[in-house]
C-alpha positions as CSV (number, residue, x, y, z in Angstrom):
1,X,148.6,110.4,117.3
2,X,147.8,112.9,114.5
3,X,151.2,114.2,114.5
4,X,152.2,110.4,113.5
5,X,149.8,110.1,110.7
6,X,151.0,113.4,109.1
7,X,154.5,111.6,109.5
8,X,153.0,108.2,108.2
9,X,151.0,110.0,105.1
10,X,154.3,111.9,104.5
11,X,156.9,109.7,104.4
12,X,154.6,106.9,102.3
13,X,153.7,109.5,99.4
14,X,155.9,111.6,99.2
15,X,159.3,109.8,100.3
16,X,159.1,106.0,100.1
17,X,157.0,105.6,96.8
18,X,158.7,108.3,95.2
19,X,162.0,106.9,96.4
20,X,161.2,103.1,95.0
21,X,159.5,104.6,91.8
22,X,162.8,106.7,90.8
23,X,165.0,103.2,91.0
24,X,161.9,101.2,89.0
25,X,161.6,103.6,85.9
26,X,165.2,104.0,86.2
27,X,165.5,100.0,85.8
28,X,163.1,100.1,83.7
29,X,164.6,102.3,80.8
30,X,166.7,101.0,77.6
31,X,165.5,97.4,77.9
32,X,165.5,97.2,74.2
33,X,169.2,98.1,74.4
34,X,169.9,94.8,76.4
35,X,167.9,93.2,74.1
36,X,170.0,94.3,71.4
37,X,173.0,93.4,73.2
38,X,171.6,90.0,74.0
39,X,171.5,89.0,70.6
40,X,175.4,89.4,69.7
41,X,176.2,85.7,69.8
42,X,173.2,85.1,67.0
43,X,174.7,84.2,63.8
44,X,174.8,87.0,60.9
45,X,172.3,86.3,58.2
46,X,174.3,87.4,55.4
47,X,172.0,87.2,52.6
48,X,168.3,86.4,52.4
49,X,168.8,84.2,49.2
50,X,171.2,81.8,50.9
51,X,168.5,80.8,54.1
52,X,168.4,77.1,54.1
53,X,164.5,76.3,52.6
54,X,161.4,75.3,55.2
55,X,164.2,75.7,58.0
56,X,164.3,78.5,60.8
57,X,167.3,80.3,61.2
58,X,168.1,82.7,64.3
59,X,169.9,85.0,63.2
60,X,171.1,89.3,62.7
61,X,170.5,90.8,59.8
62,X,172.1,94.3,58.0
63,X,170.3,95.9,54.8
64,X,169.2,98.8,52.8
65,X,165.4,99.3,52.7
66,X,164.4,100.2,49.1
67,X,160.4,99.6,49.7
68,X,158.2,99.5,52.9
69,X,154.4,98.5,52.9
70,X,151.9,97.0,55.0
71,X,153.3,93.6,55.2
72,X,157.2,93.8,55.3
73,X,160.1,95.6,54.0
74,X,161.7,95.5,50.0
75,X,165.8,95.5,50.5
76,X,167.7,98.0,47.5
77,X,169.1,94.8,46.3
78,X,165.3,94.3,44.7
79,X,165.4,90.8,45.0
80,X,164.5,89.9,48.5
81,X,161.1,90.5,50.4
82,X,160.9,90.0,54.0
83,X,157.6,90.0,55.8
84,X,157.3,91.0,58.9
85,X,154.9,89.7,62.2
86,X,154.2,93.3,62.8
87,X,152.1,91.9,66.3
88,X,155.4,91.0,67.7
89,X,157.4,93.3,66.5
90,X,159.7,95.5,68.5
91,X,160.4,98.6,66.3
92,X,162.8,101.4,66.7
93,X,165.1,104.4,65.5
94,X,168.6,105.0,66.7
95,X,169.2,108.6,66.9
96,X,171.4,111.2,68.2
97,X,170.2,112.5,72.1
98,X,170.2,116.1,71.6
99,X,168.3,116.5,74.6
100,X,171.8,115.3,76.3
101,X,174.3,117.6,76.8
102,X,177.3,115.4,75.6
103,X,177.0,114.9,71.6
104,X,178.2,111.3,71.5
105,X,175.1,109.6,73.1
106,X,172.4,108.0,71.3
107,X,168.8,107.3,72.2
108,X,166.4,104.2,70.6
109,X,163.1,106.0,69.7
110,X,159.5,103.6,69.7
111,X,158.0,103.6,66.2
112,X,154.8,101.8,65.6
113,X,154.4,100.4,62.3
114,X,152.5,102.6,60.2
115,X,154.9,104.8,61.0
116,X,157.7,102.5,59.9
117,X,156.1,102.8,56.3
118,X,156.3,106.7,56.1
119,X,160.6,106.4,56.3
120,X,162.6,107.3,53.8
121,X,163.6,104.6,51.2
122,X,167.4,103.4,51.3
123,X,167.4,103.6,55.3
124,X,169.9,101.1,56.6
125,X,168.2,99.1,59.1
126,X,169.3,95.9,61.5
127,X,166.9,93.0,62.1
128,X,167.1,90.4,64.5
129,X,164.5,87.1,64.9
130,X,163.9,84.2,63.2
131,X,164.5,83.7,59.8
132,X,162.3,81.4,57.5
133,X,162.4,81.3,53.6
134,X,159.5,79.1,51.9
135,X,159.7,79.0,48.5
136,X,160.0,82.6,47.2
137,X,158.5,83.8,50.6
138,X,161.0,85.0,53.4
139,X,159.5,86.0,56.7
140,X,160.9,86.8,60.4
141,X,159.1,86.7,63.3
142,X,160.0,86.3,66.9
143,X,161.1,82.6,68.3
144,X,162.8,80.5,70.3
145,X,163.1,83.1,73.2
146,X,164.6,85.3,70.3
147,X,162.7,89.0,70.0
148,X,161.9,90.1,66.9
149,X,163.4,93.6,67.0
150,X,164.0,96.0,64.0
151,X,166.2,99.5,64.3
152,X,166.4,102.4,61.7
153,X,169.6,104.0,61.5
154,X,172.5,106.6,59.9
155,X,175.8,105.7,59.0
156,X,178.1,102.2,58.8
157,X,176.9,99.3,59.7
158,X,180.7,99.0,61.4
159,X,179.7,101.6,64.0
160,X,176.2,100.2,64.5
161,X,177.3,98.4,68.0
162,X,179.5,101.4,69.4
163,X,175.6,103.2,69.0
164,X,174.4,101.3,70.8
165,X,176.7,101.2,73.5
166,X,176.2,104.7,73.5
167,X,172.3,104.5,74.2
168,X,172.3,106.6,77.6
169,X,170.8,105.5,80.6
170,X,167.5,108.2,81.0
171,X,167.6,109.8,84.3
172,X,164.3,109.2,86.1
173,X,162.9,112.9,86.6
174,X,161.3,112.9,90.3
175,X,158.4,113.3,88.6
176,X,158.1,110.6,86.8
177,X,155.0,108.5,86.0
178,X,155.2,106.7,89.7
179,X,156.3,109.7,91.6
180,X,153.4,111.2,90.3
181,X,150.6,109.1,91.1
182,X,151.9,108.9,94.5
183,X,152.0,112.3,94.9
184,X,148.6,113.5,93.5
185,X,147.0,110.4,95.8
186,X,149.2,111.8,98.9
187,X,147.9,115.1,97.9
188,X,143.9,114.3,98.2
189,X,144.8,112.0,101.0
190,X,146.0,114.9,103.0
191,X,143.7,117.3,101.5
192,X,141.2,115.0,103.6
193,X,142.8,114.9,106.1
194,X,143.0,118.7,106.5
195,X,139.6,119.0,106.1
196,X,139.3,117.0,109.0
197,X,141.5,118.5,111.3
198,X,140.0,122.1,110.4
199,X,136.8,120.5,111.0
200,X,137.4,120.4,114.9
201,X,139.2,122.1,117.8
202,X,142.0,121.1,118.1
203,X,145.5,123.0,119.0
204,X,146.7,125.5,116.3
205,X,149.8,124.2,115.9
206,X,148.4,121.0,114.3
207,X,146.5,123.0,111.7
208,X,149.0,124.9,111.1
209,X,151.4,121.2,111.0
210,X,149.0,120.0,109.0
211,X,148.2,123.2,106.3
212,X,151.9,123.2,105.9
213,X,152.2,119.4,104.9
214,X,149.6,119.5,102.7
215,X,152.0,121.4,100.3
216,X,154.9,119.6,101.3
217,X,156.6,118.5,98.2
218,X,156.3,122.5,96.8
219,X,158.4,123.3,99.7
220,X,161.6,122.1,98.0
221,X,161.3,125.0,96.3
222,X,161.6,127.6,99.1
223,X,164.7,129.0,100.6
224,X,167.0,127.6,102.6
225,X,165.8,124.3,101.8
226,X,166.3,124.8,97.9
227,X,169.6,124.2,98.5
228,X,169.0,120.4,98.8
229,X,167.7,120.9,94.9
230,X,170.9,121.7,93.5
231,X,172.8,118.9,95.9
232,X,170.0,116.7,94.6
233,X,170.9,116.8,90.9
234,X,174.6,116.9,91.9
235,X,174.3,113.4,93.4
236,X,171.4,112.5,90.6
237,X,173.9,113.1,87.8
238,X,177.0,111.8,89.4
239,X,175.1,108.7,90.2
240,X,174.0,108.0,87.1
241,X,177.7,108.3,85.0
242,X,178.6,105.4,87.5
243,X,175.2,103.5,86.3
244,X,176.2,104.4,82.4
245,X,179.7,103.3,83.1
246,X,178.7,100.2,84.6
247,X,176.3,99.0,82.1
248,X,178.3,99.9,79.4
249,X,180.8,97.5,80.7
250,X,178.1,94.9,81.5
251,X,177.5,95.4,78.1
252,X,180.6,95.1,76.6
253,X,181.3,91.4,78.6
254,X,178.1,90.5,78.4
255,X,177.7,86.4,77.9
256,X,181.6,86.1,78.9
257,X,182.0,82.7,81.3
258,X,183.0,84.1,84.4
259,X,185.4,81.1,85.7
260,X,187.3,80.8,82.1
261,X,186.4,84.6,80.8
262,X,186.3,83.5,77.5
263,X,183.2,83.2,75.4
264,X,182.7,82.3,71.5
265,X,181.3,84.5,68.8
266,X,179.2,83.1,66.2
267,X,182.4,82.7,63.4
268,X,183.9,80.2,66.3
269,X,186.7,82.7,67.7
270,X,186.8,83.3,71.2
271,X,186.4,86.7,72.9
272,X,188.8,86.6,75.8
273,X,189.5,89.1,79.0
274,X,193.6,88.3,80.0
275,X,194.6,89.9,82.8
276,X,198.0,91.7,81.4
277,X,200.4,93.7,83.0
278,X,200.1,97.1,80.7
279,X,196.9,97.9,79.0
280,X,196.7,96.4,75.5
281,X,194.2,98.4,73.9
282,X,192.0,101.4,74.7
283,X,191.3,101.9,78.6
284,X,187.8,102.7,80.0
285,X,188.2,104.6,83.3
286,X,185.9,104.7,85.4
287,X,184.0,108.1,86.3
288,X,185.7,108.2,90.2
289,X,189.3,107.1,89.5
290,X,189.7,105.5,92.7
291,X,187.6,102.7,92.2
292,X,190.4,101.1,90.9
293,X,192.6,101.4,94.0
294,X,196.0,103.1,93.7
295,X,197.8,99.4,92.6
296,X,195.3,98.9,89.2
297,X,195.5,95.3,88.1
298,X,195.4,95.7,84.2
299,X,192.5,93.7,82.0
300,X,192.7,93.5,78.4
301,X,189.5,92.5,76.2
302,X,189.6,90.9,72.6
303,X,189.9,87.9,70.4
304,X,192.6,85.3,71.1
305,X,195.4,84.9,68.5
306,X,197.2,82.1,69.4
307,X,200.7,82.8,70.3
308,X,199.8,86.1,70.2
309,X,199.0,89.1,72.1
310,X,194.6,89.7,72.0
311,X,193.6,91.4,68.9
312,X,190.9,93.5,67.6
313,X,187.6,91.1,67.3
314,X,186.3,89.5,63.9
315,X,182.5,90.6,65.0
316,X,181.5,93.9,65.1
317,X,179.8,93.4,68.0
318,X,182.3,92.9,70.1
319,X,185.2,95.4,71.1
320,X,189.2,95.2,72.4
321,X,189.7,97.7,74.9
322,X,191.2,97.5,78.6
323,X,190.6,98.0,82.1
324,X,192.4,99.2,85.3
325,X,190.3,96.6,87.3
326,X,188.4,93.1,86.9
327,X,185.3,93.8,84.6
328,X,183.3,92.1,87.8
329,X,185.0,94.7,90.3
330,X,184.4,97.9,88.6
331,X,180.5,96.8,88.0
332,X,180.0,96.2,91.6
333,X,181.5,99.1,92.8
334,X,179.9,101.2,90.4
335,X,176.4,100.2,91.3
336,X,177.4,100.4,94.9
337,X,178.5,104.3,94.1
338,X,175.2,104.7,92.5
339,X,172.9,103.7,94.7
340,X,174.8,105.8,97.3
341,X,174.4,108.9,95.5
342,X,171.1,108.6,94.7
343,X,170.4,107.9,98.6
344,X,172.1,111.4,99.5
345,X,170.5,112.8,96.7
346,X,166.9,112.1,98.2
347,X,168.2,112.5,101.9
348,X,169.5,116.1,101.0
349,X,166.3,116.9,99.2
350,X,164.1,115.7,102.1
351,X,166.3,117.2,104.5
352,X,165.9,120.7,102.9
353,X,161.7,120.5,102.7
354,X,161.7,119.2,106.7
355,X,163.6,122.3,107.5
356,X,161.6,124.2,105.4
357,X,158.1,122.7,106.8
358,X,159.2,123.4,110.6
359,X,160.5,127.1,110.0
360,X,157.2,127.8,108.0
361,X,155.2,126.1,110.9
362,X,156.8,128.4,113.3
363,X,156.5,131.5,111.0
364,X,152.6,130.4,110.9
365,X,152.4,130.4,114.8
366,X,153.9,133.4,115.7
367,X,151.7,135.3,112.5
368,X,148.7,133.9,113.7
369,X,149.0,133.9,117.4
């Protein structure tokens, strides 16, 4: 019976809610990115002086802050003020990851609004929301479903979208915020229970079970099992190129019908996916090449020309490029590679600290004996 509640206390604090904590904060990261990318059939505002009067307008938005103060934000044009709901306002900076080891990823950095007003002047900056202009008063805020989101960043407006694209998925840490509140309350809870167990008189091979558990998730640490560490962030990182790759191609067809594969940008062109016979455009491989099967069936991404051949998109947030697989095939088999890695990746780490545990348990009886 004890020996089953060391298994039960075990396995739900420091396997299972570890284990469903790493796939919720992983879920849980770059929201604001789909957010962002959610908001790529909104028409572009183009200037704040031509905003229909006492109407709302949903809408993007590209300018160059001259001003910032406590209200809203002064554009280097020196004409237009925008004022800002700062209570609903989602506010962030798009900068390089240098904490990743490839140099093309980006990351989108929480600012709070007083710290908004220490940036630099002449920062380019993207807007999305609502759009009102009352008299000489123009003022965003968050409606219709639409978030009010604002991101500071370097460089064209042009290569604003292929950032974001670039926004890497985080990898949960095992330790993350979850993982650790389950592991500090399965720490107490067997700390308890220890004190229990050495309480009485029973057999030595439960205390000993039982001391041993208590530090269970150190013994990951301890030869041989540490060798389920380095196959743990084997299958961790090659897990999570399949998750980037397939959000950055849910992404990339996001808001496409799937029955006509067509969808239509805010100027009234449609964004198309053909299935062709020879890549048109730029291909995106996936990270294991055979999920495309040895036969690839060639799909080519951009705007329809008619009698034409698809060319390169009239919004900049949209891209041509090809694939060697339906858009809908290579996400599906790309989550289904991901969540098998991460599986192994837990099931080698957990296999190494059992192994660990029992030769440490025998080590402890034959000391102590």
């Amino acid at each position: 019976m004890f020996y089953l509640l060391i298994f039960l206390l075990l396995a739900l604090f420091y396997i299972i809610l570890p284990f469903l904590g790493f796939f919720i904060v992983g879920e849980n990261r770059n929201t604001i990115r789909k957010k962002i990318v959610a908001t790529r059939y909104l028409p572009f505002v183009e200037s704040l002086e031509d905003l229909s009067l006492g109407e709302k307008t949903p809408g993007r938005y590209f300018g160059q802050i001259k001003h910032i103060n406590e209200t809203g934000l002064c554009f280097s044009d020196g004409k237009n003020f925008l004022t800002v709901n700062t209570e609903n306002l989602n506010c962030y900076e798009l900068k390089i990851d240098n904490l990743s080891k490839k140099k093309n990823l980006y990351k989108l950095e929480k600012f709070r609004w007083k710290d908004v007003m220490a940036c630099n002047n002449n920062a380019n900056v993207f807007i999305t929301g609502s759009f009102k202009k009352n008299d000489d008063k123009i003022s965003v805020d968050s409606e219709y479903g639409i978030p009010l989101i604002l991101v500071f960043f370097e460089g064209d407006k042009k290569d604003f979208w292929k950032k974001i694209l670039k926004v890497s998925v985080e990898r949960p840490r095992t330790m993350n915020p979850f993982s650790i509140f389950s592991v500090l309350t399965g720490f107490f809870a067997m700390l308890i229970f220890t004190g229990f167990i050495f309480t009485k008189d029973y057999d030595s091979s439960l205390n000993y079970t039982v001391f041993t558990a208590l530090f269970f998730p150190l013994l990951e640490f301890l030869p041989p099992g540490l060798f389920g560490i380095f196959l743990y962030k084997y299958y961790v990182k090659k897990g999570y190129q399949f998750l980037n790759y397939s959000r950055y191609i849910e992404d990339q067809v996001f808001g496409v019908s799937v029955n006509h594969r067509t969808s239509i940008m805010c100027d009234s062109n449609v964004y198309e996916i053909r299935s062709v016979e020879k890549p048109l455009s730029q291909v995106l491989y996936p990270p294991y090449q055979k999920l495309c099967m040895e036969k690839k069936d060639w799909f080519s991404c951009g705007m329809r020309i008619p009698g034409k051949e698809l060319g390169e998109p009239s919004d900049i947030f949209f891209e041509s490029f090809s694939l060697p697989a339906s858009p809908d095939y290579l996400i599906q088999r790309s989550r289904t590679y991901y969540h098998m890695c991460v599986v192994l990746a837990f099931g080698f780490n957990l296999i190494g600290s059992i192994m660990n545990m029992y030769i440490l348990v025998k080590i402890l009886t034959l000391l102590l004996q």
